[in-house]
Structure formats: structure tokens, C-alpha cells
C-alpha positions as CSV (number, residue, x, y, z in Angstrom):
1,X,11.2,33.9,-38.0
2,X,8.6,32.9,-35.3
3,X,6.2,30.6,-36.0
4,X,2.7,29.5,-34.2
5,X,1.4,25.7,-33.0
6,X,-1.9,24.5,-32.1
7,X,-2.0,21.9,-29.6
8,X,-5.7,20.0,-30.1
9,X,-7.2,15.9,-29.5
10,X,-9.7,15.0,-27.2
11,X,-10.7,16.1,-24.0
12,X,-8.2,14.9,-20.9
13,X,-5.1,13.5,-23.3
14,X,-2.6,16.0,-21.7
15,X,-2.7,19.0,-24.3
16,X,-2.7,21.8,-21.4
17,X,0.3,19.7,-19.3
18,X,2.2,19.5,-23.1
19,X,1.3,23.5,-23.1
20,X,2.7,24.6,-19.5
21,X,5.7,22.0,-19.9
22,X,6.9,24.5,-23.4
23,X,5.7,27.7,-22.0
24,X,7.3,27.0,-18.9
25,X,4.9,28.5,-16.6
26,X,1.8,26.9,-14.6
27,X,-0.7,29.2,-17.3
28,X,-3.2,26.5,-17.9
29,X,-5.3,24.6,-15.7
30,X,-4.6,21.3,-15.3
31,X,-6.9,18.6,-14.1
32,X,-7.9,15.1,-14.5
33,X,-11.5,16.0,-15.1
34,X,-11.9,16.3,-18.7
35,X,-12.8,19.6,-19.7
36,X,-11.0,22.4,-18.0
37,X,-10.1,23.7,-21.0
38,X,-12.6,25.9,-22.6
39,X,-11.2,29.0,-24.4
40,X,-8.0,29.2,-26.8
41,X,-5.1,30.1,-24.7
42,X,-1.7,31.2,-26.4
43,X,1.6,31.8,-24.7
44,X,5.3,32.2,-25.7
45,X,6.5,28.9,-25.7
46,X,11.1,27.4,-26.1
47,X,11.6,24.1,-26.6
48,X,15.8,24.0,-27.3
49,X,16.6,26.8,-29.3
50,X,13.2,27.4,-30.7
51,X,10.9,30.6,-30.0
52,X,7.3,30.2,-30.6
53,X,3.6,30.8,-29.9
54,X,1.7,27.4,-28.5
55,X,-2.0,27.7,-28.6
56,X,-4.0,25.4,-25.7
57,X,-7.4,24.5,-27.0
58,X,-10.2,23.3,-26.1
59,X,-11.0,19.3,-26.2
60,X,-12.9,18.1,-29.1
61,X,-16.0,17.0,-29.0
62,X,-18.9,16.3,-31.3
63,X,-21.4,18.9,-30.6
64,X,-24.2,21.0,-32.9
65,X,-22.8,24.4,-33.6
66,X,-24.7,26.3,-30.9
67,X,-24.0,23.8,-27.9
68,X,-21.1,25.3,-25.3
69,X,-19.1,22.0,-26.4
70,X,-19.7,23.3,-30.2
71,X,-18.5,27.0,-29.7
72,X,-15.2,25.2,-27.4
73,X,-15.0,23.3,-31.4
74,X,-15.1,26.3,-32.9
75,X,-12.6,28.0,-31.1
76,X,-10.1,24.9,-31.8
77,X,-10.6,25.6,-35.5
78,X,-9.9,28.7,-35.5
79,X,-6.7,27.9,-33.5
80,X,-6.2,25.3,-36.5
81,X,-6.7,27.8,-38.9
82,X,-4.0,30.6,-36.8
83,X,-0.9,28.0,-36.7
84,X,1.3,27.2,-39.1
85,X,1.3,23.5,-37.7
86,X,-0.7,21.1,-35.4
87,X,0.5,19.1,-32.6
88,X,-2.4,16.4,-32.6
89,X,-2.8,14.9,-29.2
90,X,-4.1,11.3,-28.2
91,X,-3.7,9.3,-24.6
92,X,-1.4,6.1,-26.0
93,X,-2.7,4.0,-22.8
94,X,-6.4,4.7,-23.9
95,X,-5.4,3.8,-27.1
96,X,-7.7,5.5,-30.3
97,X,-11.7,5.9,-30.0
98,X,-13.7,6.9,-32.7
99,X,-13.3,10.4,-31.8
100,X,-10.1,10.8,-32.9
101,X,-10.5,9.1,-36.3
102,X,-13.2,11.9,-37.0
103,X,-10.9,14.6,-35.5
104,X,-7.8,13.3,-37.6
105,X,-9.8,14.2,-40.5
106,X,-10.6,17.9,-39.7
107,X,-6.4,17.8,-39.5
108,X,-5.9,17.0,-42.4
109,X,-8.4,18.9,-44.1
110,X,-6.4,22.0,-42.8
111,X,-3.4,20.8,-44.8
112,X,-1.5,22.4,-42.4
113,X,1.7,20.3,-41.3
114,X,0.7,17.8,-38.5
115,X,2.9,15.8,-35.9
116,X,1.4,13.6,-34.4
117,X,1.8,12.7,-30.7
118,X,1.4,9.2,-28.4
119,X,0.7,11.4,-25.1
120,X,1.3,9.1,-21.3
121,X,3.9,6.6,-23.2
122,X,5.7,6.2,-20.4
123,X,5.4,2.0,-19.6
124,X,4.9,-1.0,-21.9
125,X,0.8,-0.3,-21.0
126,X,1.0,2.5,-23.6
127,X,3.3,0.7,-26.3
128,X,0.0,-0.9,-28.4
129,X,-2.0,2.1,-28.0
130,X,0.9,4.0,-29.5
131,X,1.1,1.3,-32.5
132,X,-2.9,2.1,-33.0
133,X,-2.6,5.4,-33.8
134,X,-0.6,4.4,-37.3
135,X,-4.4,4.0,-38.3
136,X,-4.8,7.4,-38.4
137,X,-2.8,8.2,-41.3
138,X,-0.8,11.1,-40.1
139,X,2.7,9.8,-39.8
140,X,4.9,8.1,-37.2
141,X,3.1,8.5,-33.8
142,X,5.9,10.1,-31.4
143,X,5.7,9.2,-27.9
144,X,5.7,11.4,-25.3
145,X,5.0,12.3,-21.9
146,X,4.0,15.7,-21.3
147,X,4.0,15.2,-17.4
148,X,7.3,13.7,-16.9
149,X,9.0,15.6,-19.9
150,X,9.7,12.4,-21.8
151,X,10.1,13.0,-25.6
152,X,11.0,16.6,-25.9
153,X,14.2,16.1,-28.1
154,X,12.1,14.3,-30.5
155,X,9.2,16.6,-30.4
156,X,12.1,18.9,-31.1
157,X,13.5,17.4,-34.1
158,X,9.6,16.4,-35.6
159,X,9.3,20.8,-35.5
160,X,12.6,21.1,-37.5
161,X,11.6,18.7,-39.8
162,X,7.6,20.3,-40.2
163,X,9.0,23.7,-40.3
164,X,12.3,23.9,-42.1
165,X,12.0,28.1,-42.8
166,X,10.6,28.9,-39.8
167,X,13.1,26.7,-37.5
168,X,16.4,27.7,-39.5
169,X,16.7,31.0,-38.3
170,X,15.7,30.7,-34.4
171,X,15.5,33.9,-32.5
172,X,18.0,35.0,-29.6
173,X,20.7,34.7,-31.9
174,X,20.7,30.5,-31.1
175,X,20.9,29.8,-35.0
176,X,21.1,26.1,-35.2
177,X,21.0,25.6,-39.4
178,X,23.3,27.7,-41.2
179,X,22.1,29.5,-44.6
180,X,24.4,27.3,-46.5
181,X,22.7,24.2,-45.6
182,X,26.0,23.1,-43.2
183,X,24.5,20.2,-40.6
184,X,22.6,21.4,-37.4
185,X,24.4,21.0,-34.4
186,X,25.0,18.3,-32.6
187,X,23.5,18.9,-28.3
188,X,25.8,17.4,-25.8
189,X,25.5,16.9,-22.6
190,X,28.4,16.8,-20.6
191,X,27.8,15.2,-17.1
192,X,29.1,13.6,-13.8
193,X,29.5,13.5,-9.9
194,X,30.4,16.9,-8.8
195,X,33.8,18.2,-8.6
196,X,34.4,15.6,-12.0
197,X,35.7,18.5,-14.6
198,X,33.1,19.3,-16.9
199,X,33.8,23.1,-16.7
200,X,37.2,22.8,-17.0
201,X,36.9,20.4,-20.2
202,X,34.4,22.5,-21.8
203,X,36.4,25.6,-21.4
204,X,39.6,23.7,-22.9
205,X,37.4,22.7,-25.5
206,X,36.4,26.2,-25.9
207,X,39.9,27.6,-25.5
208,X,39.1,30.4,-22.9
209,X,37.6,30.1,-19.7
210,X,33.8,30.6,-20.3
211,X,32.9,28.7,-17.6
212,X,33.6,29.1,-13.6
213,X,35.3,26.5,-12.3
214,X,37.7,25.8,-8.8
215,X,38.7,23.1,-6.4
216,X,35.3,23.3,-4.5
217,X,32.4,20.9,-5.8
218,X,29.2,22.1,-6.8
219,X,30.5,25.3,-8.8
220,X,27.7,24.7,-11.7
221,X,24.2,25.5,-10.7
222,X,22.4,25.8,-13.8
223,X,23.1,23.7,-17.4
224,X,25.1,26.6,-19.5
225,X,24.7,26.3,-23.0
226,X,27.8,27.0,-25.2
227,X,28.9,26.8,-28.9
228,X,31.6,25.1,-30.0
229,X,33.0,24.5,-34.0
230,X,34.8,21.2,-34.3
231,X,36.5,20.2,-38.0
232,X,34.4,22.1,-39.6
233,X,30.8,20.4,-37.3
234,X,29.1,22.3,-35.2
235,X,28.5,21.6,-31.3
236,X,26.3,22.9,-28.3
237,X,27.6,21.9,-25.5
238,X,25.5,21.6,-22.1
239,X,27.5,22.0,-18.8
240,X,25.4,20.7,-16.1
241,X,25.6,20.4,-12.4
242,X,27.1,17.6,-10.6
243,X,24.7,14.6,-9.4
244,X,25.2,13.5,-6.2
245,X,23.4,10.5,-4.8
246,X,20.0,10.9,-4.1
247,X,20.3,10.9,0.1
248,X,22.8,13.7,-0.2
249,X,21.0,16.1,-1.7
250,X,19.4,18.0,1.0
251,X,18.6,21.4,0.0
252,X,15.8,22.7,-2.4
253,X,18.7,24.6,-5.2
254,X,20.8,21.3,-5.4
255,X,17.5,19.6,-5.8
256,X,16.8,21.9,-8.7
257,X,20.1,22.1,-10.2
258,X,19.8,18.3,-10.8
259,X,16.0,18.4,-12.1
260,X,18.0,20.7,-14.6
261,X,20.7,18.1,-15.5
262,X,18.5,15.1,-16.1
263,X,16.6,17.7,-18.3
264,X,19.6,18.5,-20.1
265,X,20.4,15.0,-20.6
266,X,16.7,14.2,-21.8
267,X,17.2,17.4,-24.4
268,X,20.9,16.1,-25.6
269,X,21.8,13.7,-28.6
270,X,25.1,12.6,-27.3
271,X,26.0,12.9,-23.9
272,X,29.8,12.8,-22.4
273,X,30.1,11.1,-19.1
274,X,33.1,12.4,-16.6
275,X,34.6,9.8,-14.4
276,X,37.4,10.7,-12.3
277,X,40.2,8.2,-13.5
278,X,41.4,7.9,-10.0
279,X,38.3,6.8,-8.9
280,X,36.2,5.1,-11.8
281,X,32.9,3.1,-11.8
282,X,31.5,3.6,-8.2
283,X,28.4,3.6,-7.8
284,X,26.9,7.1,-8.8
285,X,28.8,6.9,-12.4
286,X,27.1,3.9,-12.9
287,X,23.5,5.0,-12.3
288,X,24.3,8.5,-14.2
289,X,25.3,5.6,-17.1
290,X,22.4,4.2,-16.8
291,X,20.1,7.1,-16.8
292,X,21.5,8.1,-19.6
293,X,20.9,4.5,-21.4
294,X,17.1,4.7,-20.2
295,X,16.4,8.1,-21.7
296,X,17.6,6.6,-25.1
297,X,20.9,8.9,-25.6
298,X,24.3,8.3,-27.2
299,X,26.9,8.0,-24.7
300,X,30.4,8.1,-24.6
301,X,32.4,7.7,-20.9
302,X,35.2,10.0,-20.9
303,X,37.6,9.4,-18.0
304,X,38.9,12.7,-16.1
305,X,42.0,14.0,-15.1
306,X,43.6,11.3,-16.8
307,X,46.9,13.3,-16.6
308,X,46.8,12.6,-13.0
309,X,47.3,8.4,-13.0
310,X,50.3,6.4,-14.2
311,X,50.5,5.2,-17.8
312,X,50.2,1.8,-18.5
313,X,50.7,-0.3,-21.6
314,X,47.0,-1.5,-22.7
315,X,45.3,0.8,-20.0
316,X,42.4,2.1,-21.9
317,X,41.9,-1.5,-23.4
318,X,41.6,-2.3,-19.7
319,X,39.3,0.6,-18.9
320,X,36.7,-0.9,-22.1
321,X,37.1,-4.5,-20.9
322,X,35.8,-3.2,-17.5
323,X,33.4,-0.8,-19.3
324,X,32.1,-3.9,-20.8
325,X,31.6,-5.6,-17.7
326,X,30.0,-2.7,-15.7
327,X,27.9,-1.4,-18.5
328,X,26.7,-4.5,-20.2
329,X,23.3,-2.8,-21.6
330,X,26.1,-0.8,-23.4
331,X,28.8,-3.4,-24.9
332,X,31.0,-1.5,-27.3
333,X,31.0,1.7,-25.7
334,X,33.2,4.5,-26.6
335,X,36.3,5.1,-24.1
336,X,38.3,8.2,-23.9
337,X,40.6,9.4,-21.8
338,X,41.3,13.3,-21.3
339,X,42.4,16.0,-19.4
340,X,40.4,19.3,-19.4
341,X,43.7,20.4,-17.6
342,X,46.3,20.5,-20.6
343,X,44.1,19.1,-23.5
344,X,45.3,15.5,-23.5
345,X,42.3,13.5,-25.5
346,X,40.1,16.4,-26.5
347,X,40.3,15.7,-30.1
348,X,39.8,11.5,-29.5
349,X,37.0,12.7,-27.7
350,X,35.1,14.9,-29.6
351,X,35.7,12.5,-32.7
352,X,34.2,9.6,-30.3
353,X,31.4,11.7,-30.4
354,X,30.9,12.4,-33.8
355,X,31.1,8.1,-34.2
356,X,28.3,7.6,-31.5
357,X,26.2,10.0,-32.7
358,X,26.4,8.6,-36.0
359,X,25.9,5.0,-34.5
360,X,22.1,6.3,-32.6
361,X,21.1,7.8,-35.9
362,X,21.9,4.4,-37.9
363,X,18.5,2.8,-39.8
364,X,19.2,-0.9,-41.3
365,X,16.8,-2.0,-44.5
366,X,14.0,-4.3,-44.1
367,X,15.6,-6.7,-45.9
368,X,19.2,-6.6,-44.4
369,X,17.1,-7.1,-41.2
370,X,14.9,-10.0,-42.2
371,X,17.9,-11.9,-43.4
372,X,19.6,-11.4,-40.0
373,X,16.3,-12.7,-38.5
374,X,16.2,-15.6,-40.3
375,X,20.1,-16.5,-39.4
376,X,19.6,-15.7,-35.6
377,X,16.7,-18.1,-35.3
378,X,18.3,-20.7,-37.4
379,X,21.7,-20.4,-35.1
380,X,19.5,-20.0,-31.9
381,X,15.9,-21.0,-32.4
382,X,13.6,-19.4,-29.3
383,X,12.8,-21.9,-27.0
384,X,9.9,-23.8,-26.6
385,X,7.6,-22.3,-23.4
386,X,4.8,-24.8,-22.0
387,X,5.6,-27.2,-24.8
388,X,4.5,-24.8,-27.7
389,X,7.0,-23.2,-30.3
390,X,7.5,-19.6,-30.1
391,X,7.0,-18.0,-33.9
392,X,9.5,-15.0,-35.1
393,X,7.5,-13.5,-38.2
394,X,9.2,-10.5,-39.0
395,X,11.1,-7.7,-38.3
396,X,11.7,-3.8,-38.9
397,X,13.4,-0.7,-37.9
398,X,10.1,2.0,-37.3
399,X,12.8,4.7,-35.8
400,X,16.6,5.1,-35.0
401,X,17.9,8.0,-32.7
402,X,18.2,5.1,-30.6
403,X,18.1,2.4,-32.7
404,X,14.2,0.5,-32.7
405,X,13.0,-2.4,-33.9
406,X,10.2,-4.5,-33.9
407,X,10.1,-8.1,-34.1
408,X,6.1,-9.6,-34.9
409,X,5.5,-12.9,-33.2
410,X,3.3,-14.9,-31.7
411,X,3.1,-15.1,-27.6
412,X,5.2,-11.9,-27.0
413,X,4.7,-12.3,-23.6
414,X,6.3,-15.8,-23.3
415,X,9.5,-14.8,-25.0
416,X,12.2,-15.2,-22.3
417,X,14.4,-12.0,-21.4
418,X,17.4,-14.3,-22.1
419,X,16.4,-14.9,-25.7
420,X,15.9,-10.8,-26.3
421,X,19.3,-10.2,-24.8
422,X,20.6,-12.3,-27.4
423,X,18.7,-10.6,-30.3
424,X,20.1,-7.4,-29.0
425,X,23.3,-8.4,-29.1
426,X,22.7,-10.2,-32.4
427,X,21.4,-6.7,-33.7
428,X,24.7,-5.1,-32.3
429,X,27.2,-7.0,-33.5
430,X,25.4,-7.4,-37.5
431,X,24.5,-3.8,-38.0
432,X,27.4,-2.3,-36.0
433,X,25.8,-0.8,-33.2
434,X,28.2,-1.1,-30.6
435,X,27.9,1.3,-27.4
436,X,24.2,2.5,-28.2
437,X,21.1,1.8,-26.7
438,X,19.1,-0.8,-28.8
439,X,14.9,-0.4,-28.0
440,X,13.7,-4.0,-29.0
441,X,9.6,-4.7,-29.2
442,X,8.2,-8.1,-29.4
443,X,4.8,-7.6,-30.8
444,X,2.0,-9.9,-31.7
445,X,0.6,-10.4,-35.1
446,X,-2.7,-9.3,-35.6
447,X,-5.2,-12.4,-37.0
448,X,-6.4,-11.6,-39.9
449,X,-9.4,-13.9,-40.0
450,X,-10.2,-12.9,-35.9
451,X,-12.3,-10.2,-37.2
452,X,-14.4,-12.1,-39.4
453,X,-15.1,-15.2,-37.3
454,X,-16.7,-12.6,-35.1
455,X,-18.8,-11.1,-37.5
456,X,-19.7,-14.7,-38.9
457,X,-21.0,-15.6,-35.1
């Protein structure tokens, strides 16, 4: 079952990039003169697994009926009225303008199912623009980027969650949901230098060899999607190219092939580093690692070819105290050694997988979390800056997949970067986080007598 979206907000919030990005073709103009877009345009749109008809409209504008900038309104409600959901648009670093308060309403008077979306999020610029749009009443604003492809696993899951009929039975046979109401499957990415095993661990995995693989580097081109049934779960595995350091790529398909992997890791809930055990944490392993950590994804670090290297007593306690120490953004992250060779670690590995993923979709209560406020600050209060006290008010969890939360206080800016690494590994350690990224905001609350001492005067 196929199902159709309208993509509307204002003029110039990126609702024609958002359309070319899922259609993945160049079919609208894009410019950053507002008001390119005129006419409806539809075309056949994927985003994962998902099939579907994305509809590029016009930007809204005020206008009387007869007006160009009234018949471009027109067309958008008609669009409204042909989808069976709205993707509302507005620019997180303008923040909201009366415009889109009016517009929100014509959404909602549609009744059809609305997501709305924190367009050019990328950088802390956008972050209190994002936080405005909660005053439109549709829901949890998701940031995105349509230009730099940021967001697209969550835009993902926000469709799944709008359209439940239409998105459990996805066309080209990709079926994510089964009938019987057994969980979706779980995307991972399985990544690392070139010549690192993926293909051969994904086709042990697999039990037959669905993927090429040999002794020469740089095999994979594209990311190959595969299914895989685990204890009874359900997998779909990405096999990507290997990432070589940025000087060495030279030509224009290696250059493509990794575009592809970072996608694939942007697109993936857990992904599954390879590092050759011979050969661990140089220097391209650790930037993959931290890629990964920037995007927001689970991560497990599965070391290669582990077959290969002498046993030790204690070794992989070694390999996480060094984990540790290279990837401290990461503390508690989950170690595995394997062999895509003869199977050693598959089923440590895949269960490590189930326990991070379970880790970036954990959610704590308001309560459990103000309590654990209240302890940090008494064991370590923030320090003084310029001779005045820094406040922490409050604190709560607006989103997990990673794990976010947001602490209101006053002078955000003024709280050292020392003090939020030890809330973040406060956070980890009390709520059991270990290995994930954390996302913590330190926001400013709003005064609620400012707006009437301005009035007043």
C-alpha cells in the first residue's frame, strides 16, 4: 500500500531540497530566492524501505484569492487535501514568524496526520528556533537538514509512526512490520577501513556467500542491503564500502562509494564497527568512531579477524580499557571480538547489538531525572563564573534514539564544558547508558515577568 505526502511552510524553508533529497533526482528548482516554487510538483519518492508520492508545493503566503501568490495557496491546499499526511516545514535558524502560526492552523484543520519538521538544524544557531516551534502545537519538532541529509532516519520513523497501514506493507517486497505485529527490523550498518571483513562477516552471518568478497580492498562499491533473522528478531544489514582517509581517495567512484557509506550510517540504528585486531585504533577507525558518535547512532566496535592473534587471558578486558581511553565520548562501549572467517563471536555480537540498541532507545522519567539532578549538583555544585552562581532548574528527557536531555538554567553560555562532561557521565552511569551517545542542552529559562515589564514601559 502506497501512500502520498505533502511537503508545505513558507516560502525559502527548504521544502523543494527536502523534495529532490527523497525523490532522488535534481526535479525541483532550488534557489535561495524565495519563491521558485510555484505549481504542485509530485514525484516517486524512498526513504529506507518506503515507496511513496511526495508532493513540492508552493510557499505559503497570505494573499486574496485571485492574486498569483493566492492561486500558488490554492494549489498547496489542494495538495493538503491529495496526501494522506503533511510534512510541515519551517527554517529552525529563522526561528517561527507569524506566518507559520496562521499556516499551522490550516494543518490542522485538514486533520490529516502532521509531522512536523525543524528544517537547517544543523549547528547550535538553529537549536532555540527548533525549541519555538513547540508553540505551534503539532508535536515534537524533528530536526532536520534537507541539504546535508541530516535527520532522515528519524523522518523515517515519524512516517511509520503517522502511517502505521500504509508503512506495514512496503512495496518491493522490503516488508519491514510483519502481519503479526513481530518488531520492525532493526538497520545496521556494518562499516570500516577497506579490506576490514564486513562482507565476509555478513555472509557468515547470513550462512551463504551473498556478498563478493577476496583478498583485494575495495571489493564493495555500493551499501547492499540484506535480511537477516536472529533469535527470533529481525535484522537489515547494510554492507558498505571501505573508508579510506580523505587524501587517498582520488577518484570520483571511491568518492561516491563513501558518500554512500556515511549515508548508510546516517540511515542505520546501530552500526558495527570492523577493526582489524592486528592492527586496532589507528587513526581512520577512530574518526569512522567518531562519525558515527556525531550522527547520533548506536555503536558497537567489533574487532576482525580475531582468529588471526594470540589468545590472551583478560584480552578483551584489555581491548575495552583501551576502548575507553580512545573513545572517551563513548565510555562503556560494547566490545566483541569475531571472525567472519569460522564464526567465532557472531552470536556475542549480534546480542551486543540487540543491548545497544536497546541502550539508544532508553527514556528515564521526569522524576527519576530531577532526583538525579538534585544529587549531581549537591555532590558537585557548578562553579561560580565572574563571581555569580550558576542556577540548574530542571531537567527532562524530550527524545531518546540517542538519549536527549535538557537541563534549564540560567547563563547557559557560562557553563563550563568541564562541568557538562560530568553531567554526561553522571547521566551514564545513573540511568545505564553506557557506550551511547548522550545529546545534553543547557537552555535558559524563559522570564516570566520579561514580557510584562515591557508592556508596562
Amino acid at each position: 500500500m502506497s501512500f502520498t505526502i505533502a511537503i508545505i511552510g513558507r516560502p525559502n524553508v527548504g521544502k523543494s531540497t527536502l523534495f529532490n533529497r527523497l525523490v532522488g533526482k535534481r526535479l525541483a528548482l532550488v534557489d535561495d530566492r524565495p519563491g521558485v516554487t510555484r505549481d504542485r510538483r509530485e514525484g516517486q519518492a524512498r526513504l529506507g524501505d518506503l515507496d511513496f508520492t511526495a508532493i513540492d508545493t508552493a510557499g505559503l503566503e497570505a494573499a486574496t484569492p485571485e492574486s498569483l501568490a493566492g492561486r500558488m495557496l490554492a494549489q498547496t491546499r489542494a495538495a493538503i487535501e491529495q496526501a494522506d499526511a503533511v510534512l510541515f516545514m519551517i527554517d529552525a535558524r529563522a526561528g517561527l514568524v507569524p506566518d507559520d502560526r496562521g499556516f499551522a492552523e490550516l494543518v490542522r484543520k485538514s486533520g490529516k496526520p502532521t509531522i512536523l519538521l525543524a528544517n537547517k538544524s544543523e549547528g547550535k544557531a538553529a537549536e532555540s528556533g527548533r525549541l519555538e516551534a513547540y508553540a505551534l502545537g503539532l508535536g515534537d519538532p524533528l530536526p532536520i537538514s534537507a541539504e546535508h541529509g541530516e535527520g532522515l532516519s528519524e523522518l523515517y520513523d515519524a512516517l511509520c509512526a503517522a502511517l502505521p497501514e500504509a508503512t506495514a506493507a512496503p512495496a518491493v517486497d522490503e516488508e519491514e512490520e510483519e502481519s503479526d505485529g513481530t518488531p520492525r527490523s532493526i538497520r545496521v550498518a556494518v562499516v570500516g577501513r577497506p579490506n576490514s571483513g564486513k562482507s565476509t562477516l555478513i555472509n557468515r552471518l547470513l550462512g551463504e556467500d551473498r556478498l563478493l568478497t577476496g583478498p583485494e580492498a575495495g571489493i564493495t562499491r555500493d551499501a547492499i542491503a540484506v535480511k537477516l533473522q536472529w533469535q527470533g528478531r529481525a535484522f537489515r544489514l547494510y554492507d558498505t564500502a571501505g573508508m579510506r582517509r580523505r587524501p587517498k581517495i582520488q577518484e570520483k567512484l571511491e568518492k561516491l562509494s563513501v558518500a554512500d557509506t556515511i549515508n548508510a550510517i546516517k540511515f542505520a540504528e546501530v552500526v558495527v564497527l570492523l577493526m582489524d585486531s592486528e592492527k586496532p585504533f589507528e587513526e581512520q577507525d577512530l574518526r569512522i568512531a567518531d562519525l558515527v558518535e556525531r550522527e547520533g547512532r548506536a555503536l558497537v566496535l567489533a574487532f576482525s579477524k580475531f582468529d588471526l592473534i594470540e589468545k590472551k587471558p583478560g584480552q578483551i578486558g584489555k581491548l575495552r580499557t583501551e576502548t575507553d581511553h580512545w573513545l572517551a565520548q563513548l565510555k562503556g562501549l560494547p566490545v566483541v571480538g569475531v571472525s567472519g572467517l569460522t564464526g567465532e563471536g557472531l552470536d556475542r555480537l549480534m546480542q551486543a547489538v540487540l543491548d545497544i540498541h536497546a541502550v539508544w532507545n532508553k527514556r528515564a522519567s521526569t522524576n527519576a531525572l530531577n532526583r538525579w539532578l538534585e544529587n549531581a549538583i549537591s555532590s558537585h555544585p557548578p562553579p561560580a563564573v565572574s563571581g555569580r552562581r550558576i542556577r540548574l532548574n530542571y531537567v527532562t528527557q524530550p527524545k531518546s534514539r540517542p538519549p536527549t536531555f535538557v537541563i534549564f538554567c540560567t547563563r547557559a553560555e557560562a557553563v563550563p564544558e568541564a562541568y557538562k562532561r560530568y553531567l554526561v557521565n553522571e547521566l551514564r552511569d545513573t540511568f545505564e547508558l553506557p557506550g551511547t551517545p548522550i545529546r545534553l542542552m543547557l537552555r535558559e529559562k524563559e522570564n516570566p515577568f520579561a514580557g510584562r515589564a515591557k508592556s508596562k514601559s
